[in-house]
ZADO-1210 file (C-alpha; in nm, 4 decimals, padded with zeros to 6 digits):
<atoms>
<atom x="13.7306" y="07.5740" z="12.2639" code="UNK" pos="1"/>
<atom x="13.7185" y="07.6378" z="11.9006" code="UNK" pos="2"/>
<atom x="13.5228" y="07.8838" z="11.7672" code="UNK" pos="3"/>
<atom x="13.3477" y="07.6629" z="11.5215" code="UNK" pos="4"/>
<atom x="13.3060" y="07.4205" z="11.7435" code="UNK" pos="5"/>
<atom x="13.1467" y="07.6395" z="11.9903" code="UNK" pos="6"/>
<atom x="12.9168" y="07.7406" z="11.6924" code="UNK" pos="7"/>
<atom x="12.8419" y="07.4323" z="11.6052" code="UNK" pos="8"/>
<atom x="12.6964" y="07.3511" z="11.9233" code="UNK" pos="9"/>
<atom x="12.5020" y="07.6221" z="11.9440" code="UNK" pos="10"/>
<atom x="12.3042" y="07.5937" z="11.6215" code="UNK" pos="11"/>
<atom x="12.2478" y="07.2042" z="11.7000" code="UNK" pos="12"/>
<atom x="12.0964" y="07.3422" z="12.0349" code="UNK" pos="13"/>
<atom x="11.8945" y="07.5684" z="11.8695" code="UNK" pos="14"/>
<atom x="11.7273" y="07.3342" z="11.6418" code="UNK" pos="15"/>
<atom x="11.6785" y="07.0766" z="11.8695" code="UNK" pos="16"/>
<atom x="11.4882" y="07.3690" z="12.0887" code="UNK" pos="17"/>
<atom x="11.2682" y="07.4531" z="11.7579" code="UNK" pos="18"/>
<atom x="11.1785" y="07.0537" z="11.7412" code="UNK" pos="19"/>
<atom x="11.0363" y="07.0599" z="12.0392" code="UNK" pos="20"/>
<atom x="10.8659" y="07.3620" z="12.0276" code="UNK" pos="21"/>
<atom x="10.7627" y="07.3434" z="11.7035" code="UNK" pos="22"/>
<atom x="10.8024" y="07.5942" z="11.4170" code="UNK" pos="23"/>
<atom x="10.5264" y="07.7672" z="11.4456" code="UNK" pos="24"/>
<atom x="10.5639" y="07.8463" z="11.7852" code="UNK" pos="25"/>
<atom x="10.8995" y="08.0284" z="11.7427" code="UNK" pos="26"/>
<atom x="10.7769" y="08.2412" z="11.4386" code="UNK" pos="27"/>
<atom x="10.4470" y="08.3504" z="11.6194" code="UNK" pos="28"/>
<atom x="10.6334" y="08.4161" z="11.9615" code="UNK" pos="29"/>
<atom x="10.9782" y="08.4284" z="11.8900" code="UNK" pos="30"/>
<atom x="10.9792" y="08.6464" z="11.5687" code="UNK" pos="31"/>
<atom x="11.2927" y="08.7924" z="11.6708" code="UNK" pos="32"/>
<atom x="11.4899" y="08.5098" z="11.5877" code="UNK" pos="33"/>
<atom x="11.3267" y="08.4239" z="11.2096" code="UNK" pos="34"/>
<atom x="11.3562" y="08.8119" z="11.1212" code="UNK" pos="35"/>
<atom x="11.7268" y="08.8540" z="11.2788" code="UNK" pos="36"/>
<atom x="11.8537" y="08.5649" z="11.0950" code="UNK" pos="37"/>
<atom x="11.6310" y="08.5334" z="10.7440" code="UNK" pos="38"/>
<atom x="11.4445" y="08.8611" z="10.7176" code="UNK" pos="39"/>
<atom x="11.7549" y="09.1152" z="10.8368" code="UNK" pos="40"/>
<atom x="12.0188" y="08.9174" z="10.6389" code="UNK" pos="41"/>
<atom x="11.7992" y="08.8828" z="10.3080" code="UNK" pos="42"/>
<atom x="11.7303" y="09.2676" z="10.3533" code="UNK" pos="43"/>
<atom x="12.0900" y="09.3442" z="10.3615" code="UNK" pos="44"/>
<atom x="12.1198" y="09.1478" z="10.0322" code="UNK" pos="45"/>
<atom x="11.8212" y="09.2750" z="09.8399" code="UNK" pos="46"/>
<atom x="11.9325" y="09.6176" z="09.9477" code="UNK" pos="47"/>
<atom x="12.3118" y="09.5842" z="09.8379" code="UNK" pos="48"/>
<atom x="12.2124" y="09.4155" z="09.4751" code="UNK" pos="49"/>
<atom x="11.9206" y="09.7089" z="09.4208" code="UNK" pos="50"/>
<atom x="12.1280" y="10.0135" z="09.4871" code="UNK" pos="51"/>
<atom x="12.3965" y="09.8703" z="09.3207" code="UNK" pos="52"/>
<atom x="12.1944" y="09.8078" z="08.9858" code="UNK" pos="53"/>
<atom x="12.0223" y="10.1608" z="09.0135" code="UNK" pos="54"/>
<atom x="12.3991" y="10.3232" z="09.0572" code="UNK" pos="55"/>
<atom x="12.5459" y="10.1098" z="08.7562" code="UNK" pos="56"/>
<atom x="12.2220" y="10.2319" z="08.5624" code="UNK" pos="57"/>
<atom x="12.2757" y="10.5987" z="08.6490" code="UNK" pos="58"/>
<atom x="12.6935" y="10.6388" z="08.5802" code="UNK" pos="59"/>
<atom x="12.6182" y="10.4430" z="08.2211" code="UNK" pos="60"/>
<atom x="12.3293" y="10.6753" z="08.1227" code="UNK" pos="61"/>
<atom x="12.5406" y="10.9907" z="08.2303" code="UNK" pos="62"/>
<atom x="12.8262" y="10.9032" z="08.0781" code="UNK" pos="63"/>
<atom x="12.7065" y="10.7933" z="07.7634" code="UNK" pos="64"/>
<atom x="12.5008" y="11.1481" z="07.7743" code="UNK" pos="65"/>
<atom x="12.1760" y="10.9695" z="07.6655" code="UNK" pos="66"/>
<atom x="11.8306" y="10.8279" z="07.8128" code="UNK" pos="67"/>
<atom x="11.6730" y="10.4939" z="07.8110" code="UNK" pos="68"/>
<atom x="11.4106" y="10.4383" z="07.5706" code="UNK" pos="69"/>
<atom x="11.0842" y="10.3453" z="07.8097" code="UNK" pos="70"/>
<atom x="10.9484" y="10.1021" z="07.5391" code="UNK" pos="71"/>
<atom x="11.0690" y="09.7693" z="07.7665" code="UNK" pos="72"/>
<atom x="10.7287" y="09.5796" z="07.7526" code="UNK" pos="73"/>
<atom x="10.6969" y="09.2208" z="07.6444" code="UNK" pos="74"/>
<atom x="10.4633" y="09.1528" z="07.4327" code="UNK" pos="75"/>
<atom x="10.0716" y="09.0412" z="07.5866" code="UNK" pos="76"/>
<atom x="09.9241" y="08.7289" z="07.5385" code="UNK" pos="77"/>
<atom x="09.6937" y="08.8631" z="07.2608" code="UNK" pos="78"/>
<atom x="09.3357" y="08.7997" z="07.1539" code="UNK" pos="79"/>
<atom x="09.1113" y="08.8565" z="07.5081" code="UNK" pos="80"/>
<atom x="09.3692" y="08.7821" z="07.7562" code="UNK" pos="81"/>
<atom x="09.3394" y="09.0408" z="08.0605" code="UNK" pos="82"/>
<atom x="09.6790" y="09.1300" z="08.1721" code="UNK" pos="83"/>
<atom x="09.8151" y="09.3371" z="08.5168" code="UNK" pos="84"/>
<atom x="10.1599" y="09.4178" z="08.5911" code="UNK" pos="85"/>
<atom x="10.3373" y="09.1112" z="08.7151" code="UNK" pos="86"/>
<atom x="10.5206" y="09.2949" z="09.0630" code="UNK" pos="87"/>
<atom x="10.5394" y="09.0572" z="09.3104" code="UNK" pos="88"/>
<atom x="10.2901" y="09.1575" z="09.6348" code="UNK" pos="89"/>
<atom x="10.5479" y="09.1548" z="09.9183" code="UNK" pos="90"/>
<atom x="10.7176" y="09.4262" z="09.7354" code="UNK" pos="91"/>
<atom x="10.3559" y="09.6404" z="09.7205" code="UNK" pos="92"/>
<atom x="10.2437" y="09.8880" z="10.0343" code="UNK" pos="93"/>
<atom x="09.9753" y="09.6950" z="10.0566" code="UNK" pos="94"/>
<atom x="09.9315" y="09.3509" z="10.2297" code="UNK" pos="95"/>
<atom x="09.6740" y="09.2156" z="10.0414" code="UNK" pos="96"/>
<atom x="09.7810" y="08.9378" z="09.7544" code="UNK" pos="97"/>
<atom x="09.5746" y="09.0450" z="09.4433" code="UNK" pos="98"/>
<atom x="09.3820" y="08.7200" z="09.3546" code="UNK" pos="99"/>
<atom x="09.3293" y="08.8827" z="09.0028" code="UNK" pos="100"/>
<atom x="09.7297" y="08.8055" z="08.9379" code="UNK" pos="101"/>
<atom x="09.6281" y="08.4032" z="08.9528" code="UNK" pos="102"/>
<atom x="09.4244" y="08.4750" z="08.6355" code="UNK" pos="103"/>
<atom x="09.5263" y="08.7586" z="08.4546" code="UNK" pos="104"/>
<atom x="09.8432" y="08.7472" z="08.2339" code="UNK" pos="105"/>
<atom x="10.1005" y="08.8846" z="08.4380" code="UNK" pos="106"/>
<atom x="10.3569" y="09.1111" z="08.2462" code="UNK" pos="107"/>
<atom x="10.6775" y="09.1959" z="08.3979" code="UNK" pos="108"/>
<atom x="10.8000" y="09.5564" z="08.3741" code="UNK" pos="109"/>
<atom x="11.1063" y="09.6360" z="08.5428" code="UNK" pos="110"/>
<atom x="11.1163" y="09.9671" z="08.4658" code="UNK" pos="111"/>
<atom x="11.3456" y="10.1282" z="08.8013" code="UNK" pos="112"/>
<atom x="11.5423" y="10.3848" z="08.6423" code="UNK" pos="113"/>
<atom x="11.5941" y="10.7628" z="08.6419" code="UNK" pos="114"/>
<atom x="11.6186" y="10.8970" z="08.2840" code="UNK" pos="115"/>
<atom x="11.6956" y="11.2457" z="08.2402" code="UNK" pos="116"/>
<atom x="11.6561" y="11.5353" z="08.4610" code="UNK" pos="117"/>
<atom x="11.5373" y="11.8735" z="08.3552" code="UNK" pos="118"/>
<atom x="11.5890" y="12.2459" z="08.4789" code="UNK" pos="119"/>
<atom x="11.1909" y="12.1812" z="08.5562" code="UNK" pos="120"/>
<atom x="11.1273" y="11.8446" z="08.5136" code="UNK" pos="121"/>
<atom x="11.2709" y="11.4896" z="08.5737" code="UNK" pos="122"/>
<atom x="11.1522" y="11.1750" z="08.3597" code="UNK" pos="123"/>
<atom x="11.1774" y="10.8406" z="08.5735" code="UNK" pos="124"/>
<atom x="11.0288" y="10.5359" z="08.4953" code="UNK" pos="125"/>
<atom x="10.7408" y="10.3743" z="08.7014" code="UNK" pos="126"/>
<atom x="10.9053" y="10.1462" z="08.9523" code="UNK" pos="127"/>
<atom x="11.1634" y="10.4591" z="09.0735" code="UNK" pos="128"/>
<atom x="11.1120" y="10.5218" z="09.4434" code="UNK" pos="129"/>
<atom x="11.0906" y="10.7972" z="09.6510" code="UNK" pos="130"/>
<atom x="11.4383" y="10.7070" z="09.7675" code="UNK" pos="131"/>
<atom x="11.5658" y="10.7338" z="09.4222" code="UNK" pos="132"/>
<atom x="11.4626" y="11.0461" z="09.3466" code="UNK" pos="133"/>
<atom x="11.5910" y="11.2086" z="09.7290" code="UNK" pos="134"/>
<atom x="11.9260" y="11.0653" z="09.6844" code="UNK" pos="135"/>
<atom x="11.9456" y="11.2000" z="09.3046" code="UNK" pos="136"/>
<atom x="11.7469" y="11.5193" z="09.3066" code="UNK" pos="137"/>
<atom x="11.9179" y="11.6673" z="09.6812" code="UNK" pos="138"/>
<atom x="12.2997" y="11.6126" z="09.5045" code="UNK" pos="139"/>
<atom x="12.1836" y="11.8145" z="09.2023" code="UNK" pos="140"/>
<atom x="12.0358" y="12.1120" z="09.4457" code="UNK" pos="141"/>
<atom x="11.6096" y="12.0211" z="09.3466" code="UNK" pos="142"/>
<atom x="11.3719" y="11.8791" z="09.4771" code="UNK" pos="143"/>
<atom x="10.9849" y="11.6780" z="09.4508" code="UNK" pos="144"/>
<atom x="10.7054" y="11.9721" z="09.5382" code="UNK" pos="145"/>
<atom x="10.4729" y="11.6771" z="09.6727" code="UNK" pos="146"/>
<atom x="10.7629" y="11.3891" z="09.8093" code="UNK" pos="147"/>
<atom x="10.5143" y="11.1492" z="10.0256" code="UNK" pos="148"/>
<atom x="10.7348" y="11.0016" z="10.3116" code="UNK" pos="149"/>
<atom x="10.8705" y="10.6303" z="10.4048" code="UNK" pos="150"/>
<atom x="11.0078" y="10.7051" z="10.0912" code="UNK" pos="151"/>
<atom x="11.2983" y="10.4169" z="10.1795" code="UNK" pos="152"/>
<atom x="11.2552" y="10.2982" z="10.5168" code="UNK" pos="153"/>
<atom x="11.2632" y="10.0165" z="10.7223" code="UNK" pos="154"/>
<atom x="10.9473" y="09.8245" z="10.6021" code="UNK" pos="155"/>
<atom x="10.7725" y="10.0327" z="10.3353" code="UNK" pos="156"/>
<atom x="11.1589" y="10.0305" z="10.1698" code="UNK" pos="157"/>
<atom x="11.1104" y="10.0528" z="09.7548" code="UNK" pos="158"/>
<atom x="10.7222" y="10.0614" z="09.7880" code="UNK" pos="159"/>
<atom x="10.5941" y="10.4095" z="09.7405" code="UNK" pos="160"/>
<atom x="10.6998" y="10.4340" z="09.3572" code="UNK" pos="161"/>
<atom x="10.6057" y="10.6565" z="09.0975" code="UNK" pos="162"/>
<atom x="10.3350" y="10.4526" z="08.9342" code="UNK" pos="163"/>
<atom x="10.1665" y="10.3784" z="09.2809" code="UNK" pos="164"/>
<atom x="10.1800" y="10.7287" z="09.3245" code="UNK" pos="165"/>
<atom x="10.0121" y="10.8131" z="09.0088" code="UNK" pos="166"/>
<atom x="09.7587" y="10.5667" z="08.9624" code="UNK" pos="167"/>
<atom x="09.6610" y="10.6078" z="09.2669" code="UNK" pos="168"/>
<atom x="09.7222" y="10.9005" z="09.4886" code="UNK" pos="169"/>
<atom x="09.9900" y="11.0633" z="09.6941" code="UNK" pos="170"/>
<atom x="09.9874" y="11.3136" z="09.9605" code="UNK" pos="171"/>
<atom x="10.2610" y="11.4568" z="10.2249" code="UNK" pos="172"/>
<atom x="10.2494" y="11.7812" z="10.4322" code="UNK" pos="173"/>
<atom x="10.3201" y="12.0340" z="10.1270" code="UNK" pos="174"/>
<atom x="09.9922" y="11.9358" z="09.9409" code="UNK" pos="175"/>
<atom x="09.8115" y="12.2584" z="10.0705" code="UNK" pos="176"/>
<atom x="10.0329" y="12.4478" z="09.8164" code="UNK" pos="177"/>
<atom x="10.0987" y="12.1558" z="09.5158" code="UNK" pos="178"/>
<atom x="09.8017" y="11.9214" z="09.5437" code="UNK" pos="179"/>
<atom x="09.8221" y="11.5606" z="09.5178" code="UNK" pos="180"/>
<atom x="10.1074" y="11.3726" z="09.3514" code="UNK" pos="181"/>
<atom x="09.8938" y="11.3520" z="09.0481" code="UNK" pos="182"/>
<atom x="09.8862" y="11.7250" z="09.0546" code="UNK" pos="183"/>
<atom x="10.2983" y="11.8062" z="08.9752" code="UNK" pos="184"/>
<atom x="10.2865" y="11.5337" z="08.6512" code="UNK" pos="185"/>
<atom x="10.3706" y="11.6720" z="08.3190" code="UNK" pos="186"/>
<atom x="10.3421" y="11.3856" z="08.0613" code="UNK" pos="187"/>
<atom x="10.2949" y="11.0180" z="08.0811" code="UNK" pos="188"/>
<atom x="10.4160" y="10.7820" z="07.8140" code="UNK" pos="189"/>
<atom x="10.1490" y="10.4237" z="07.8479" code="UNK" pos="190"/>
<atom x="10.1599" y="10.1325" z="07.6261" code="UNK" pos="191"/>
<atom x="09.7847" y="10.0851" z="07.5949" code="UNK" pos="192"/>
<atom x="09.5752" y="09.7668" z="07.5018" code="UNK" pos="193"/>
<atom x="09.6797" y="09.7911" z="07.1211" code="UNK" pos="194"/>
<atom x="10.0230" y="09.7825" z="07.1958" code="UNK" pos="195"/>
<atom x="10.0840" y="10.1666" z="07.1387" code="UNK" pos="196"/>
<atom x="10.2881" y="10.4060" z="07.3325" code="UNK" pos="197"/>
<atom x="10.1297" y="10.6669" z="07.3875" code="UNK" pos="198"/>
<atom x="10.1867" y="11.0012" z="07.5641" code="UNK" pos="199"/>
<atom x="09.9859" y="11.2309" z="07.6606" code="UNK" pos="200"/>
<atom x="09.9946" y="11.5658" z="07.8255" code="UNK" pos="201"/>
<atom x="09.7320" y="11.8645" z="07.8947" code="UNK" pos="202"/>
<atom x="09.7600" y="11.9570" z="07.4962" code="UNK" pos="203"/>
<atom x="09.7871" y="11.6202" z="07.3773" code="UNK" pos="204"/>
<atom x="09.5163" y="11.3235" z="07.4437" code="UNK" pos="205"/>
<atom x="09.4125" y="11.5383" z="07.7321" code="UNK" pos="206"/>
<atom x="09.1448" y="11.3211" z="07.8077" code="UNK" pos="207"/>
<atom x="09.3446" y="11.0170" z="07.8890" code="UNK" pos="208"/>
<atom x="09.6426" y="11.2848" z="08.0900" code="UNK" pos="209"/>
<atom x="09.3453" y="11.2923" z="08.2855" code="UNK" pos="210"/>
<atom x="09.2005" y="10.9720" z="08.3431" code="UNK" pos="211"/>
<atom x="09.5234" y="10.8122" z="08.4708" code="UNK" pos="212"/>
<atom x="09.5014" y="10.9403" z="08.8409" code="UNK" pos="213"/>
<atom x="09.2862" y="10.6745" z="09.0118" code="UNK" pos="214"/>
<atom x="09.2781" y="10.4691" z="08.7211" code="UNK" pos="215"/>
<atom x="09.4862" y="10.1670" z="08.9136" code="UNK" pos="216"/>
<atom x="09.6588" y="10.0530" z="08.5991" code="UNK" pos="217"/>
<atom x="09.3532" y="09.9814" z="08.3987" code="UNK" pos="218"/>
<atom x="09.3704" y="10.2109" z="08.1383" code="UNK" pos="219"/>
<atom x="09.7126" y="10.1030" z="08.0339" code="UNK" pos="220"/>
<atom x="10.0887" y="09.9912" z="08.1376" code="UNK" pos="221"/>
<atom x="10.2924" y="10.3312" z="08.2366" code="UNK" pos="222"/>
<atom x="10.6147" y="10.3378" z="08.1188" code="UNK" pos="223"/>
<atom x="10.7271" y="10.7072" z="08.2212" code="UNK" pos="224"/>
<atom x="10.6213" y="11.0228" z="08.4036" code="UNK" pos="225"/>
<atom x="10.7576" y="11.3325" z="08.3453" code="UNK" pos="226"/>
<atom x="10.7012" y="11.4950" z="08.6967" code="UNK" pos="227"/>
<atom x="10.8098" y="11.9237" z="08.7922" code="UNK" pos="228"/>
<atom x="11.0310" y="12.0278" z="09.0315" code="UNK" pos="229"/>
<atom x="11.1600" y="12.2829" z="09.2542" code="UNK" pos="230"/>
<atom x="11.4654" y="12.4033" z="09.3738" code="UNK" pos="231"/>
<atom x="11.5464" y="12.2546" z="09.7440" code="UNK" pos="232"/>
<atom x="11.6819" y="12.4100" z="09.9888" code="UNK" pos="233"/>
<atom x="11.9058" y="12.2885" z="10.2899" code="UNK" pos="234"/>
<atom x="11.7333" y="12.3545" z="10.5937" code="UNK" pos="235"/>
<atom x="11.3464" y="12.3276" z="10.7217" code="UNK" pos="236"/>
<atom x="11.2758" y="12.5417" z="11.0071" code="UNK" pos="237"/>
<atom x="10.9754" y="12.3552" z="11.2430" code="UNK" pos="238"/>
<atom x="10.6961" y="12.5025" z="11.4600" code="UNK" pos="239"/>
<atom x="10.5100" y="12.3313" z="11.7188" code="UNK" pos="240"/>
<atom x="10.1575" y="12.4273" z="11.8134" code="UNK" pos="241"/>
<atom x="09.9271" y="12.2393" z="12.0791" code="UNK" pos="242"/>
<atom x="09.5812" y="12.3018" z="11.9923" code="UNK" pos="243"/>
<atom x="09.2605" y="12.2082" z="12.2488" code="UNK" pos="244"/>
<atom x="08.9042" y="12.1970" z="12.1089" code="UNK" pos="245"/>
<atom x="08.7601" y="12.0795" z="11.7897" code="UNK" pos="246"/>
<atom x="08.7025" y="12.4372" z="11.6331" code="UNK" pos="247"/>
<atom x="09.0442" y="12.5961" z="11.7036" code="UNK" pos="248"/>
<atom x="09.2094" y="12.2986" z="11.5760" code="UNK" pos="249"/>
<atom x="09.0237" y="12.3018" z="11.2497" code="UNK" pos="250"/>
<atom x="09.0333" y="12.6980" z="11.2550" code="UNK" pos="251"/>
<atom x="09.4094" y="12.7107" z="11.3182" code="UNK" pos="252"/>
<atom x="09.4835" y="12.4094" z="11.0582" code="UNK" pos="253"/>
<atom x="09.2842" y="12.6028" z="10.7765" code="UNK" pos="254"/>
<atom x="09.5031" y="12.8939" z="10.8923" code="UNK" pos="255"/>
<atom x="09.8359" y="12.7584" z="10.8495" code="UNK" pos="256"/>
<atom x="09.7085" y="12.5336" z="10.5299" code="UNK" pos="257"/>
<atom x="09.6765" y="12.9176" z="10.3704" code="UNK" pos="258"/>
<atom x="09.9830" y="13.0723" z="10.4739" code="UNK" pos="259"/>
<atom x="10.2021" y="12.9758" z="10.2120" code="UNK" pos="260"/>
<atom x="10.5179" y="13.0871" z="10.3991" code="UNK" pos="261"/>
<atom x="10.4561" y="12.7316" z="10.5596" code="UNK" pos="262"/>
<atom x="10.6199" y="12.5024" z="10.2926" code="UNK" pos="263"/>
<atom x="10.4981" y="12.1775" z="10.5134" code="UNK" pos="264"/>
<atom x="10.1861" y="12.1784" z="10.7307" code="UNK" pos="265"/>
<atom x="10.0679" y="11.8459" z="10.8788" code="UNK" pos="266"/>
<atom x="09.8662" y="11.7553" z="11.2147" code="UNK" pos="267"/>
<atom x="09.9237" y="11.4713" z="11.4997" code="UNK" pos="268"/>
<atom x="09.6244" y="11.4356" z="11.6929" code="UNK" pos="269"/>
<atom x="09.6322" y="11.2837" z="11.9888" code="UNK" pos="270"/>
<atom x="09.2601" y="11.2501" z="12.1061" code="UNK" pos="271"/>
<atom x="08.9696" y="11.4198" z="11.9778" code="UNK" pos="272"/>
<atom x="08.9923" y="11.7538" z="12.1076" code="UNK" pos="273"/>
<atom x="09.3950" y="11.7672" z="12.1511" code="UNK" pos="274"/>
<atom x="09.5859" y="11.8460" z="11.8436" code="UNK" pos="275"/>
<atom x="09.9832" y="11.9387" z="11.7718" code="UNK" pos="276"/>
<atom x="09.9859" y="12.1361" z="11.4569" code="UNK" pos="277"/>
<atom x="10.3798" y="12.1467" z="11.3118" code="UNK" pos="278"/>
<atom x="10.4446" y="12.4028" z="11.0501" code="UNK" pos="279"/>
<atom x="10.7551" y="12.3761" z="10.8454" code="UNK" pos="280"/>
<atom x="10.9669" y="12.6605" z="10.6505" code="UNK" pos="281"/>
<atom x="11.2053" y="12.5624" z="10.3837" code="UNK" pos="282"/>
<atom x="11.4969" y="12.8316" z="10.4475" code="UNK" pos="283"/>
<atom x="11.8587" y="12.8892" z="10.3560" code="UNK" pos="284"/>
<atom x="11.9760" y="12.9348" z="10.7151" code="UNK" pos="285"/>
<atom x="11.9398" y="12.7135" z="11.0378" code="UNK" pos="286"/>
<atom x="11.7551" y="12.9245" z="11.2421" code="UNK" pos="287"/>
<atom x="11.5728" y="12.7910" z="11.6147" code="UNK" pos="288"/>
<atom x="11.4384" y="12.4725" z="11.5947" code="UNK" pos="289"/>
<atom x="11.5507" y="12.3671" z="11.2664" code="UNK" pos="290"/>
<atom x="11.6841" y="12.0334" z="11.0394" code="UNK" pos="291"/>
<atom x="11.7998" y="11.9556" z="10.7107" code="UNK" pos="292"/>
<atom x="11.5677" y="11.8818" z="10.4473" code="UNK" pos="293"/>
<atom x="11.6706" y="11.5200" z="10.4087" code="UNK" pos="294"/>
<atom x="11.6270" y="11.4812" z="10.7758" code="UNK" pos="295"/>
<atom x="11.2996" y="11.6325" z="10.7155" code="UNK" pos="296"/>
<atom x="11.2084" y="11.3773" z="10.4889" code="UNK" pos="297"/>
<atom x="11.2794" y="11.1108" z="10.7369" code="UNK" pos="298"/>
<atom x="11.1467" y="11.2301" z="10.9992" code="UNK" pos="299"/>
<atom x="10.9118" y="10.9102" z="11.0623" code="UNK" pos="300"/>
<atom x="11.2160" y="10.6919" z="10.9375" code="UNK" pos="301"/>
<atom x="11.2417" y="10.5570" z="11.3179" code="UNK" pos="302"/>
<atom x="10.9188" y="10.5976" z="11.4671" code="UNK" pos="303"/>
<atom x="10.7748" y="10.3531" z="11.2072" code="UNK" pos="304"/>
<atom x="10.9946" y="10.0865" z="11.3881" code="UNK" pos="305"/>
<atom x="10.7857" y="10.1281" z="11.7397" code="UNK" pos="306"/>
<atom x="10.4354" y="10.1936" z="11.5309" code="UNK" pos="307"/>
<atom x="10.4643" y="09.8155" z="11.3474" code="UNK" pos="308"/>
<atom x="10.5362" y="09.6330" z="11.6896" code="UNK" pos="309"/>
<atom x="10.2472" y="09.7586" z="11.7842" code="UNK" pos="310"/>
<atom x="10.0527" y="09.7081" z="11.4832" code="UNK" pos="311"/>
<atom x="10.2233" y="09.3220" z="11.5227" code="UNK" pos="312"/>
<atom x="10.0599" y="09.3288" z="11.8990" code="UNK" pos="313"/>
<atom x="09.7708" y="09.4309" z="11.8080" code="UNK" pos="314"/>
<atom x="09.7091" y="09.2013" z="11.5150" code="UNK" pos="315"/>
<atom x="09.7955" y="08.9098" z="11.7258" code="UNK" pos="316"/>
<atom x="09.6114" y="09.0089" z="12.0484" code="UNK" pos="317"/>
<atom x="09.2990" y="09.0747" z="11.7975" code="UNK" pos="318"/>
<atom x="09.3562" y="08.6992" z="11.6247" code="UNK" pos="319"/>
<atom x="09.3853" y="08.5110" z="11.9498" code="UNK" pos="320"/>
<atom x="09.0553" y="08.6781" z="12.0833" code="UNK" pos="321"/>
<atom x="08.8568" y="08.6080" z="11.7661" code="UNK" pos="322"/>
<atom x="08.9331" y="08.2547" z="11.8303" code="UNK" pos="323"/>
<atom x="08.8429" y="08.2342" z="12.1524" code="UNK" pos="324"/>
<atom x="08.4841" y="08.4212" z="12.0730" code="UNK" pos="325"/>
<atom x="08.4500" y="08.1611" z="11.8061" code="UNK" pos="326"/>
<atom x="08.5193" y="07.8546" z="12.0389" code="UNK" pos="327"/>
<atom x="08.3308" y="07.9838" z="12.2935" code="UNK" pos="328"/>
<atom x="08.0269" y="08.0821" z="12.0032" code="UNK" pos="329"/>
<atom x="08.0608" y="07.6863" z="11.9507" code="UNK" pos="330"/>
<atom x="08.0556" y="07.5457" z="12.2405" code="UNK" pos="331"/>
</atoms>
């Protein structure tokens, strides 16, 4: 039989099966099928066209030797007008639509580049990911001292960025040393209500260097962050510790939080007296249980996979059960 034929059949199958069952039963219980052929597919695309614009962006600004000026901002709609950033929300953390973007002016900044890197710094536009910055700062031998993870994963892929990350907070298992992400910034350059670009740094406009942590965006639109970093090296070596009891486990954790041999220190309870505590050293040398640093930033890349199907069952049991409390509250 011929292929296409074969093909052919199958897909006029397969729709007469959806107009019986309806569409909404098929995306509710057979998800599989709408996210291997629409979701995966469109991934694959968004994906290729994304990297491929970030690499074309990168070869022209290191060949021609220069950086971008971070001054991209179209003009506000003037007089009293409130305006927000005009990102889309499926491409946000969050899952929560912003209803404020249905009546504020919404100004587009596509600002997703890398533009210069330092011996002790790199500059990068808001909208660079944590991807970005692995893939570029690991070939050059540095490194992010605070790098929160998912940093391009499977379905948090492009959302931790830089401006998330400093408007609102960032944390990942190295904070006992660095801080917050907040806490490794340099300068930022913001385009405030007036229309001026502005930057500011612990000598200059201190006040706002400041006041842009946990400011969500409403002080101004950033348009660059000048952020430290440190030299990487190539291999993490990992420690794990069970812990039982409340007071060990919060007596051990404060003790590997102030060792600062331990480059990463992070916790994964599993009830509330039973604790593994994993320790990581950055080293030059695999030695024992060790991995490379970029595996070590992945290392929830395919967990998150089994920890959102049951987020997904969970979120559906929970929605079928308030509905038949309400019914029942009815009748």
């Amino acid at each position: 039989m011929d292929p296409l034929l074969y093909l052919g059949r199958l897909v006029v199958l397969f729709l007469l099966w959806i107009k019986v069952k309806g569409l909404d039963y098929v995306i509710v219980h057979q998800r599989w099928i709408f996210v291997c052929l629409f979701l995966l597919p469109l991934s694959v695309i968004f994906d290729v066209y994304y990297y491929m614009r970030v690499a074309h962006f990168q070869n022209v600004f290191r060949a021609c030797g220069t950086s971008r000026d971070s001054t991209r901002v179209e003009e506000g709609g003037g007089g009293e007008t409130h305006m927000c950033t005009g990102r889309p929300g499926w491409l946000t953390v969050s899952l929560r639509g912003g209803k404020y973007k249905k009546t504020n002016k919404n100004i587009m900044i596509n600002m997703m580049d890398i533009l210069e890197v330092d011996t002790q710094v790199v500059r990068v536009e808001p909208l660079v990911n944590m991807g970005q910055i692995t893939a570029l700062l690991n070939s050059l031998g540095w490194t992010l001292p605070v790098l929160p993870e998912l940093d391009d994963l499977t379905v948090e892929l492009d959302d931790l960025t830089v401006g998330g990350l400093v408007m609102g907070t960032g944390i990942e298992s190295s904070s006992h040393i660095y801080g917050l992400f907040q806490h490794i910034r340099v300068a930022f350059e913001l385009v405030l209500a007036d229309g001026s670009l502005v930057r500011c740094t612990e000598e200059e406009n201190s006040d706002l260097f400041h006041a842009v942590p946990w400011s969500c965006g409403t002080l101004g639109f950033l348009v660059a962050t000048e952020i430290k970093i440190v030299p990487a090296r190539y291999w993490v070596r990992r420690q794990y510790e069970p812990i039982r009891g409340l007071e060990n486990i919060c007596c051990r954790f404060s003790e590997a939080s102030e060792d600062k041999n331990n480059t990463f220190v992070e916790g994964l309870q599993y009830s509330l007296d039973k604790v593994v505590i994993m320790t990581g050293s950055a080293c030059t040398i695999s030695r024992g249980s060790s991995s490379t640093t970029s595996h070590y930033y992945h290392r929830h890349t395919r967990s998150i996979f089994w920890e959102l199907q049951v987020h997904t069952h969970t979120h559906t049991h929970t929605t079928k059960s308030n509905f038949i409390c309400h019914m029942r509250r009815i009748q």
